[in-house]
C-alpha distance (Angstrom), angle and dihedral (degrees) to the residues before:
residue distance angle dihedral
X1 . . .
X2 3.47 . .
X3 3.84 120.4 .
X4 3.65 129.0 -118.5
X5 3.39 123.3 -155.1
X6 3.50 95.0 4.2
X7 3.92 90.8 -62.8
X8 3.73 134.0 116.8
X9 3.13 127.8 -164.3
X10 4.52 129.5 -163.9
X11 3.29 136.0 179.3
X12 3.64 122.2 -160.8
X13 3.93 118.1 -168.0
X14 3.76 133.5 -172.2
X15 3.48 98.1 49.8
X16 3.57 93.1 -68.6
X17 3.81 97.2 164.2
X18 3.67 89.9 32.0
X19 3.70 144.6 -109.9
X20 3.64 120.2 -10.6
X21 3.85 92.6 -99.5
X22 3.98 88.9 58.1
X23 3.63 94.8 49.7
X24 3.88 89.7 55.5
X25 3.54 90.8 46.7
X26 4.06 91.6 53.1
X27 3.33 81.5 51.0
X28 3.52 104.6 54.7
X29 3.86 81.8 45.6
X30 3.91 93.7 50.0
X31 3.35 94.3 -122.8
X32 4.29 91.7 121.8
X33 3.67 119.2 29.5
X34 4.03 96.2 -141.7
X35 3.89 137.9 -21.0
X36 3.98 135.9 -169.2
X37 4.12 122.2 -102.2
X38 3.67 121.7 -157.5
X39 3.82 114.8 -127.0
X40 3.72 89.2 -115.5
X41 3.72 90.1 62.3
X42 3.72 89.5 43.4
X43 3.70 95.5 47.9
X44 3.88 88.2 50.1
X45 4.18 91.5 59.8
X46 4.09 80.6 38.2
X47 3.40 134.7 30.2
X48 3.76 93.3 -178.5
X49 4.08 84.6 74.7
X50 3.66 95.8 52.7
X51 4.08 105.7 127.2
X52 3.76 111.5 -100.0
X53 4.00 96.4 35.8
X54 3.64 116.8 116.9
């Protein structure tokens, strides 16, 4: 992929860099710039953002 703008963007799937609690933790460590949570995970850490709550 090449970049534009000086920006590069990659998407790894499959749980590549493991579960959600290891990408936060490479995170945290700077080892990955960013990953996606599901809202279950999110919900779990917050019940406020379970679907259906105001």
């Amino acid at each position: 992929m090449e970049p534009t703008a000086g920006v590069t963007f990659r998407c790894y799937a499959g749980r590549v860099h493991g579960d959600e609690s290891e990408v936060v933790r490479k995170i945290r460590a700077g080892r990955l710039d960013g990953g996606a949570r599901s809202a279950d995970t999110l919900a779990a850490r917050d019940p406020r953002r379970r679907p259906g709550n105001p």
